[in-house]
C-alpha positions as CSV (number, residue, x, y, z in Angstrom):
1,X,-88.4,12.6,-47.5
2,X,-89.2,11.5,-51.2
3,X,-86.8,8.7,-52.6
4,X,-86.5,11.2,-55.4
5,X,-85.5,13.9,-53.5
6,X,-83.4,11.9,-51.8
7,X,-81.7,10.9,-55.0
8,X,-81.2,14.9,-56.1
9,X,-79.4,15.4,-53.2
10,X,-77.3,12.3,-53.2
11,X,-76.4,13.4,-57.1
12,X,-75.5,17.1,-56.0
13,X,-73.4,15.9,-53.2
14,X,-71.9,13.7,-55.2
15,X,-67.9,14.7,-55.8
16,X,-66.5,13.2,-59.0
17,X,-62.7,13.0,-58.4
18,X,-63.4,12.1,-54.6
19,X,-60.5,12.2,-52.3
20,X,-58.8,15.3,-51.0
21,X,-55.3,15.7,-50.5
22,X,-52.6,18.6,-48.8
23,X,-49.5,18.9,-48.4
24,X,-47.1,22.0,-47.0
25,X,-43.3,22.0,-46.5
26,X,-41.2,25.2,-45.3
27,X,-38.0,25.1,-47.4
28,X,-36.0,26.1,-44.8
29,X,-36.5,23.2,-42.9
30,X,-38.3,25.4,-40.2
31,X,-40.7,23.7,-37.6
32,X,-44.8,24.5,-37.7
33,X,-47.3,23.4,-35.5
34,X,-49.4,20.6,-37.7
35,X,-52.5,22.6,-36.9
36,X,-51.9,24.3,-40.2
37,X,-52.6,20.6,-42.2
38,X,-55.5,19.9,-40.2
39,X,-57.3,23.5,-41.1
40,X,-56.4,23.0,-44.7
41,X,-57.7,19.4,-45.1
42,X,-61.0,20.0,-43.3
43,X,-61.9,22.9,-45.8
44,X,-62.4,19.4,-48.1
45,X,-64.2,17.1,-45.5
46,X,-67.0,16.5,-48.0
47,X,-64.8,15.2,-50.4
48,X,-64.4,11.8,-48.0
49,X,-67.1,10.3,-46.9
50,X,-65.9,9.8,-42.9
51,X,-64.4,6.3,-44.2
52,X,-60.4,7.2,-44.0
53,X,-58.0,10.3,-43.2
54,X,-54.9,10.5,-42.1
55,X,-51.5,12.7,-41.7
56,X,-47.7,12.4,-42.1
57,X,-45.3,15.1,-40.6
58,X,-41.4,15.2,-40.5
59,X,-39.0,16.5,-38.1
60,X,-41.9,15.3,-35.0
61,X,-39.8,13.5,-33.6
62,X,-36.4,15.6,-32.5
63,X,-35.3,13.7,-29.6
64,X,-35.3,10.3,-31.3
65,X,-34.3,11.6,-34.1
66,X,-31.4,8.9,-35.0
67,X,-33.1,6.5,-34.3
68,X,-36.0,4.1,-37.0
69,X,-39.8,4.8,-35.6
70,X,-42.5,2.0,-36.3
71,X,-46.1,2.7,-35.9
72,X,-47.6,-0.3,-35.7
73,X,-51.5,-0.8,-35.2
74,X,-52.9,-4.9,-33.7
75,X,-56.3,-6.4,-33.6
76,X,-54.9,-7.3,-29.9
77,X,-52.5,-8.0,-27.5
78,X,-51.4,-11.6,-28.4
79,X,-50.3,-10.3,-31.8
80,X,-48.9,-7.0,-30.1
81,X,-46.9,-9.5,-27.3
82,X,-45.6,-11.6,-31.1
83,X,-44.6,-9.1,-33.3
84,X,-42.8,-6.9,-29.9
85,X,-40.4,-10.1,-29.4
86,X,-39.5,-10.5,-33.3
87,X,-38.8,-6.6,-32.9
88,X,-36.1,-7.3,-30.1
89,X,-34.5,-9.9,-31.7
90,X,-33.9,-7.6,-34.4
91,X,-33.5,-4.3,-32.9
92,X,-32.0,-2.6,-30.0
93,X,-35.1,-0.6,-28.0
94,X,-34.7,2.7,-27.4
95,X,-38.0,3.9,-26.1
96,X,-41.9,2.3,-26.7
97,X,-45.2,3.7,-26.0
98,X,-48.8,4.1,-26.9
99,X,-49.5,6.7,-29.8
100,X,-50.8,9.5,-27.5
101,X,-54.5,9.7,-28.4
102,X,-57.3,11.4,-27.5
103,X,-61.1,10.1,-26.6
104,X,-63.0,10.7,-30.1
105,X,-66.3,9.5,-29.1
106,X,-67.1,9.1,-32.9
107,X,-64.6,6.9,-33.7
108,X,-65.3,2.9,-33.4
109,X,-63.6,-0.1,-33.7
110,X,-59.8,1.3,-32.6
111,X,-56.7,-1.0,-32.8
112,X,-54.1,-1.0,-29.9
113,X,-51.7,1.5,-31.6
114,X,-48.3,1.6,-30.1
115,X,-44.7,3.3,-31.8
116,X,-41.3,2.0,-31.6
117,X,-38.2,4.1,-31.6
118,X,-35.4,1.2,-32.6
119,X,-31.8,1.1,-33.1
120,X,-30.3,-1.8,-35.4
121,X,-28.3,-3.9,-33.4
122,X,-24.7,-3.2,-33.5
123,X,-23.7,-6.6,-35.1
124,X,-25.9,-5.4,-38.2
125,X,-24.8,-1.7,-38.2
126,X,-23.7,-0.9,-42.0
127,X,-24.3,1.5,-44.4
128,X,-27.1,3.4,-45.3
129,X,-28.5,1.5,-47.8
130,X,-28.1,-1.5,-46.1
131,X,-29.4,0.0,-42.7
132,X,-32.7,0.7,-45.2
133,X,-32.9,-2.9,-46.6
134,X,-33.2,-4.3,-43.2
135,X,-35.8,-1.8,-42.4
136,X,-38.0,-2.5,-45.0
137,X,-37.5,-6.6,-45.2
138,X,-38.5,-6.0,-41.1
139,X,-42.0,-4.5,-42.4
140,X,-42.5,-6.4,-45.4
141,X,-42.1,-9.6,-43.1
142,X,-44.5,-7.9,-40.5
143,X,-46.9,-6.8,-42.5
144,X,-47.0,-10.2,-44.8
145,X,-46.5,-13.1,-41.7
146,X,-48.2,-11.8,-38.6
147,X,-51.8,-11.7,-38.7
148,X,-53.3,-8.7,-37.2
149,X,-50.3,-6.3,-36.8
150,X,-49.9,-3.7,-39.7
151,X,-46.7,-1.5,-39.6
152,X,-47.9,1.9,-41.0
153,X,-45.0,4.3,-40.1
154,X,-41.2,3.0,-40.3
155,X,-38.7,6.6,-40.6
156,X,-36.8,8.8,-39.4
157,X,-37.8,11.7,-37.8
158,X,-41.1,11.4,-38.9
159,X,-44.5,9.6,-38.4
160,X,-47.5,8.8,-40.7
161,X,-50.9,9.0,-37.9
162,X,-54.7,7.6,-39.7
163,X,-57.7,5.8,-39.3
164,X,-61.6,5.6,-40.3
165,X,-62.7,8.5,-39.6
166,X,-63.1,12.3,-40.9
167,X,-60.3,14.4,-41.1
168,X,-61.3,16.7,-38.3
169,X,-62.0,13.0,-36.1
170,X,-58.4,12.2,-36.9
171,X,-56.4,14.9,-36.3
172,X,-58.2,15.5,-32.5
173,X,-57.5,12.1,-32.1
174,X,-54.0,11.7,-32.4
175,X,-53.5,15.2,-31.2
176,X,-51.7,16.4,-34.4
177,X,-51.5,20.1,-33.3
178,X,-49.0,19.2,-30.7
179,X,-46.7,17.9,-33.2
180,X,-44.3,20.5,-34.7
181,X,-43.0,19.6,-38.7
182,X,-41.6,21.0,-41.3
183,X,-43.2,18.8,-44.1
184,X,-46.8,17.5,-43.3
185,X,-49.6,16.2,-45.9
186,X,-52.7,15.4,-45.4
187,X,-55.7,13.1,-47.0
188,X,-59.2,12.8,-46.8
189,X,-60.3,9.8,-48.1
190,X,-63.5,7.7,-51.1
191,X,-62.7,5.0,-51.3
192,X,-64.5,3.5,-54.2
193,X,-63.0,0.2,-54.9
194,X,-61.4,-0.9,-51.9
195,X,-62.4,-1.6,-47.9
196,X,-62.4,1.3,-45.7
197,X,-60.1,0.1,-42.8
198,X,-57.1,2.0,-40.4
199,X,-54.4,0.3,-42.6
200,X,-55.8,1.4,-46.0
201,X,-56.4,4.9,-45.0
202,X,-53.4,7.5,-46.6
203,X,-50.7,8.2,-46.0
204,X,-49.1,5.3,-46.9
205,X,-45.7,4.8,-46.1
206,X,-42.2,2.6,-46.2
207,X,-39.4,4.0,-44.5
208,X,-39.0,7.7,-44.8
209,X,-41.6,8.2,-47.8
210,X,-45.6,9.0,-46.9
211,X,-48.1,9.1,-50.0
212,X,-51.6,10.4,-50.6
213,X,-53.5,9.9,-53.4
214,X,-56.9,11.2,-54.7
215,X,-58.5,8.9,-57.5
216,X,-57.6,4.9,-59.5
217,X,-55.0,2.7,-60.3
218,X,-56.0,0.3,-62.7
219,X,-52.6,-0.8,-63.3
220,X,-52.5,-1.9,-59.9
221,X,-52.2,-5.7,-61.2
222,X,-48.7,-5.3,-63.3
223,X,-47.5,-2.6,-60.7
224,X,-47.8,-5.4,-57.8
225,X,-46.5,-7.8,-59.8
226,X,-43.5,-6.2,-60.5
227,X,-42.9,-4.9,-57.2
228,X,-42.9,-8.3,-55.9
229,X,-40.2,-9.2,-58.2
230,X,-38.3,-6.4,-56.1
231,X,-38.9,-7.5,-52.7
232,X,-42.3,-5.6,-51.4
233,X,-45.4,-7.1,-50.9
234,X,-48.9,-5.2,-51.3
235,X,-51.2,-6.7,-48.0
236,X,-53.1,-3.3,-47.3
237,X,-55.6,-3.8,-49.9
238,X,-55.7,-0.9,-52.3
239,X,-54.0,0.3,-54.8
240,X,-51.9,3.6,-53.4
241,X,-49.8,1.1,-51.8
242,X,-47.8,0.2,-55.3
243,X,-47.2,4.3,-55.6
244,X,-45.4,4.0,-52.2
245,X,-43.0,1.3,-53.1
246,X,-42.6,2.5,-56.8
247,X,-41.1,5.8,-55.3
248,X,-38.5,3.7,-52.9
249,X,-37.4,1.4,-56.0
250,X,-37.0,4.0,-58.6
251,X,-35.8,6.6,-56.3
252,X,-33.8,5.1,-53.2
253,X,-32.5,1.8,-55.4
254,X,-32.4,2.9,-59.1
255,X,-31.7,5.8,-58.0
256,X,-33.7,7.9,-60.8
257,X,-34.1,12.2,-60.2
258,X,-37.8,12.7,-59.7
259,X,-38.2,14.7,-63.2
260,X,-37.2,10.8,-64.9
261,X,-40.0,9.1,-61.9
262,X,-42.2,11.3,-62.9
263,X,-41.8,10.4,-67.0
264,X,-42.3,6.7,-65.9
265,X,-45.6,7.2,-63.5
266,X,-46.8,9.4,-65.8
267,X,-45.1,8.7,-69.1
268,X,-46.5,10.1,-72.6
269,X,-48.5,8.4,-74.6
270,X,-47.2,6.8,-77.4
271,X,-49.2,9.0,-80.0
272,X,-47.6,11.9,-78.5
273,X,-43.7,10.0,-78.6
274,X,-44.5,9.1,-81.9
275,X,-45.0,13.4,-82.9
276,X,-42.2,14.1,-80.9
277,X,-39.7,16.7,-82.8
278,X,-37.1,16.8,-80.3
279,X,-34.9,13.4,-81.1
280,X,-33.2,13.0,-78.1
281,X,-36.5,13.5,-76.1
282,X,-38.0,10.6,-78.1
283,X,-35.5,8.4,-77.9
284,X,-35.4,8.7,-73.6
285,X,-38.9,8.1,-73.9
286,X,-39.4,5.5,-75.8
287,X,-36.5,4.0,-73.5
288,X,-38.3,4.6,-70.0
289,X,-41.5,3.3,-71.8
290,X,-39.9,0.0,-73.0
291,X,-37.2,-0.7,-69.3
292,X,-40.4,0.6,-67.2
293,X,-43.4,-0.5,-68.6
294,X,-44.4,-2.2,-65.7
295,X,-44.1,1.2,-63.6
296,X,-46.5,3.0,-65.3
297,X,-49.3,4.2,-63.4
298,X,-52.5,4.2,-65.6
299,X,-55.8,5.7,-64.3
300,X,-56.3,9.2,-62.8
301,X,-54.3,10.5,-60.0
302,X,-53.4,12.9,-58.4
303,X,-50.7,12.6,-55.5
304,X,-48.6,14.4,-53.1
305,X,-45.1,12.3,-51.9
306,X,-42.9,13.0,-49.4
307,X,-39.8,11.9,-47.9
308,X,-37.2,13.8,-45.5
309,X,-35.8,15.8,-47.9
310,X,-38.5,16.5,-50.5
311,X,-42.0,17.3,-51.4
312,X,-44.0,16.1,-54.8
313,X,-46.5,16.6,-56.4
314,X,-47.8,15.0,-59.7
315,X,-51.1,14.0,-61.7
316,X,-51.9,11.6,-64.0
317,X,-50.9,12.3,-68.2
318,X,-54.4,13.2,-68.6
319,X,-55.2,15.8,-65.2
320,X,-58.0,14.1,-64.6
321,X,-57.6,14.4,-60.8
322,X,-57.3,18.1,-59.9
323,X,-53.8,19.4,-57.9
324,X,-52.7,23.2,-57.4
325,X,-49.8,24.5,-56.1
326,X,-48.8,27.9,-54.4
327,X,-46.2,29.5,-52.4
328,X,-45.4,32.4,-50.0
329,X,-42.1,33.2,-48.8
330,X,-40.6,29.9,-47.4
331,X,-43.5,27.9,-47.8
332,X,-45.5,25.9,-50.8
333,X,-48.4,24.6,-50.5
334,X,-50.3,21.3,-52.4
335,X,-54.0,20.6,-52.8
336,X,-57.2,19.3,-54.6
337,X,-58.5,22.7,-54.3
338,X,-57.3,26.3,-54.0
339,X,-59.6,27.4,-51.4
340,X,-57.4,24.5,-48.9
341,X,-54.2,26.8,-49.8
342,X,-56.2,30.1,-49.5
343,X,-57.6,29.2,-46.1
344,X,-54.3,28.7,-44.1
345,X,-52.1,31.5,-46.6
346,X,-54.5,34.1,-47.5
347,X,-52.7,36.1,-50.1
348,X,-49.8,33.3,-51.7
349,X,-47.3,35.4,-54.3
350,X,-48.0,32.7,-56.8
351,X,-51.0,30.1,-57.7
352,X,-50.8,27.8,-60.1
353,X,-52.1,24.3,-61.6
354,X,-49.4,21.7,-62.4
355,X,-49.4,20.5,-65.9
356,X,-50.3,16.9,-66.5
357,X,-47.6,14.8,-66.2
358,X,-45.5,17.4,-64.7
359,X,-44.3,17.0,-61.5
360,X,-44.0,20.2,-58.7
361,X,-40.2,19.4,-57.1
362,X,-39.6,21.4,-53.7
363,X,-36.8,20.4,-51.8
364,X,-35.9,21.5,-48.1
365,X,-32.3,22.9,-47.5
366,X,-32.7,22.4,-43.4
367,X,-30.8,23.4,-40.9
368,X,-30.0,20.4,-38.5
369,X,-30.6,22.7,-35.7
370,X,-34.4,23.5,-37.0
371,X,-36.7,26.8,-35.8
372,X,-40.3,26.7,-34.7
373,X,-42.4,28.7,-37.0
């Protein structure tokens, strides 16, 4: 073939805003097989390029539900043999095994992948909070000091499962149909600016949260910056790795309503403060702008966050990156496009594009008992 018909194709292949994430959650708290993520996020394979997917679900894990899961992924089995002693000094063991996987001849270059289902020892047993703190110092220490282990999944109840690989690839491999959920996203990845690796595929996680992200963070710089003035530490090189930690601080420690989050990820311009009417408006966002400068998120986005209790969704000030919601009954759905909705809930009661800036809020009133769907 022609190098310039190679070049017309390459240039009507291309996809602009790259990336392609979903996300579903039943607001009942009702269990569904994950094959319903994997259906919707292969309708958008082409907008990866076979260089990152990945899936988060919650409520997987029912019989260990009490107890903290890691994921963890090693280059090999002296690091795996390091990091499993530091992780019984610190923990009591309640069951480890091998991710169940399945032979994906097309994948290459797989690290050992094992999962951890850990107590806190009973010395260190407090609150909440502090149950939390000890969690994530565990994986910031992990992922920072031992070279060649990445922790990529550290809940409750839940597990974040990627690689390099297409989204289809992915999902056989770690068998994500067998899993039942009740929140699971999904994310297909471009990356443009960073490696393509199994740690800097999406989701992202730290403790119960999961992100995916479709396009840039040029803030990236400030957002690390301040975020390691708060304890985390960015090793997985790219940038969807500050959103992650921004949610946990502003969220779990400052605690902050996702409505205020959302007005400090995505906060107005200050043209459009300045023309404000409404004083009171003005005044909180002037505020937000001047205490949380260093949490704005500049560049396009578009992302769908998770934790146990709640699904978001939210874009950039500008909707540059593309995001549309829907919802049918007990379920709402999140994704790049329309058509990844439309394929796995034919006729939703309502479609609609998030405003810029505007986050889509759906919490889950669950019954501790749960139901398969």
């Amino acid at each position: 073939m022609e190098y310039d018909q190679l070049r017309k194709l390459e240039k009507n292949a291309h996809i602009p805003s790259g990336c392609g994430i979903s996300g579903i959650v039943n607001r009942k708290g009702n269990l569904f097989s994950g094959e319903k993520i994997i259906t919707s996020i292969c309708l958008m394979t082409e907008r990866g390029n076979g260089l990152g997917a990945g899936y988060a679900g919650y409520g997987i894990y029912p019989e260990f539900k009490e107890s903290w899961c890691f994921h963890i992924m090693y280059d090999d089995i002296r690091v795996k043999e390091t990091v499993e002693a530091f992780l019984e000094n610190r923990f009591d063991i309640v069951n480890e095994e091998p991710i169940p996987v399945k032979n994906v001849k097309t994948l290459k270059y797989i690290p050992l992948l094992h999962r951890y289902f850990v107590d806190i020892k009973n010395g260190r047993k407090e609150d909440l909070y502090s149950q939390q703190e000890y969690i994530l110092s565990t994986v910031m220490n992990i992922n920072k000091n031992f070279d060649g282990a990445c922790v990529f999944s550290s809940g409750k109840n839940m597990g974040i499962f990627k690689g390099v690989g297409n989204p289809e690839e992915i999902g056989e491999f770690y068998k994500i149909y067998d899993y039942k959920g009740y929140i699971w996203t999904a994310h297909n990845r471009f990356p443009t600016n960073t490696v393509g690796w199994w740690g800097g595929a999406h989701p992202f996680g730290i403790l119960d949260w999961s992100v995916v992200h479709n396009g840039e963070i040029s803030s990236y710089g400030i957002n690390r910056r301040y975020l390691e003035n708060a304890g985390y530490y960015c090793t997985l090189f790219t940038d969807t790795e500050v959103i992650t930690y921004l949610f946990d601080l502003l969220n779990r420690k400052h605690k902050l309503d996702f409505e205020v989050i959302g007005d400090i990820l995505a906060a107005p311009f200050w043209d459009s403060i300045d023309i404000e009417q409404d004083m009171e408006n003005k005044d909180f966002w002037k505020t937000l702008r001047i205490i949380y400068s260093s949490a704005l998120v500049n560049g396009p986005f578009a992302i769908i966050v998770a934790n146990s209790n709640t699904i978001i969704g939210l874009n950039d000030r500008l909707k540059l990156r593309p995001l549309v919601s829907a919802e049918k009954g007990d379920f709402v759905y999140l994704a790049s496009e329309e058509s990844a909705i439309r394929c796995i809930c034919r006729n939703p009661e309502r479609v609609w594009m998030p405003d810029a800036g505007e986050p889509v809020i759906v919490n889950v009133k669950r019954d501790r008992k749960g139901k398969d769907g």
